[in-house]
C-alpha positions, 0 to 999 in steps of 0.5 A: 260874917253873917248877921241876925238883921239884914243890911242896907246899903245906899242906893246911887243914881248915875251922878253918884248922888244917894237915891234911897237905901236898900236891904241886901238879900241873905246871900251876902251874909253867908259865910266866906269859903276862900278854899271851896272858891278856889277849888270851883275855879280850878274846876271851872279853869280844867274844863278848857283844857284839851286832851293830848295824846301821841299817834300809837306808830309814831317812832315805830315806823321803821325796819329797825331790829337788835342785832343781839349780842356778841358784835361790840355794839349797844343792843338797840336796834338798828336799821338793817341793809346796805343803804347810808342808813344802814346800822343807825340806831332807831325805834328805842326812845333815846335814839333820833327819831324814836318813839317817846319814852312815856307819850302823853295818853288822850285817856287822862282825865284833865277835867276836875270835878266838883259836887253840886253842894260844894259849887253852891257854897262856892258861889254863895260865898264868892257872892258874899265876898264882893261884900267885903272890902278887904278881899276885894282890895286884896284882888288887886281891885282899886276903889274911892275908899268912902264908898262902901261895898257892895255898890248899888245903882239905880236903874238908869245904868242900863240905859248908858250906852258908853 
């Protein structure tokens, strides 16, 4: 997409009217990188998510022992004494209340990092493609097919308050 001279597109006022041209700068020239777009945004996106993880004892905290071999029975172990839960199964993973087989670990990393020259060219390109009306239209975005991207207005649109 790029190109030897630079571009001018129309410049509008807050009626819609063309007030003057202007020449876009080098950035929206620049070559577009869907693949490196997608891999900074995943990067960006991972950097909300929160570790999770599993108290160390959960599931442990019981006085259960395997009872060992020879009484006709699995080899979990189970709670001990004479009391109503007295022979129920407990500590191993499959059994009600447990410990989880494999927990999850606060020790994962869930952050995806990405180069400083690979986020660069990311931007430069996702600069690039709001340039572009196919993609834009492509994102599900919905504009006056005669007006031509990328779309600039004069000044006066910061002083609009609604």
């Amino acid at each position: 997409m790029s190109t030897s001279q630079p571009r001018t597109v129309p410049v509008f006022d807050l009626e819609g009217k063309s007030a003057g041209e202007v020449s876009l700068p080098i950035v929206f020239g620049s070559v577009l990188r869907p693949d490196v777009i997608k891999k900074a945004a995943l990067a960006q996106e991972s950097r909300r998510f929160q570790p999770q993880g599993r108290n160390l004892m959960a599931g442990k905290r019981t006085t259960a022992e395997g009872f060992g071999v020879g009484r006709g029975i699995s080899r979990v172990p189970r709670i001990g004494g004479h009391g109503p839960l007295s022979g129920t199964a407990a500590f191993a993973p499959g059994t009600v209340s447990g410990r989880m087989a494999f927990p999850p670990v606060t020790a994962k990393k869930t952050v995806k990092l990405i180069n400083r020259k690979e986020r660069r060219i990311a931007l430069v390109s996702a600069i690039a493609a709001t340039a572009s009306d196919q993609i834009v239209r492509k994102r599900g975005h919905k504009f006056d097919g005669e007006k031509q991207l990328p779309l600039v207005v004069t000044d006066e649109l910061e002083k609009v308050s609604k």
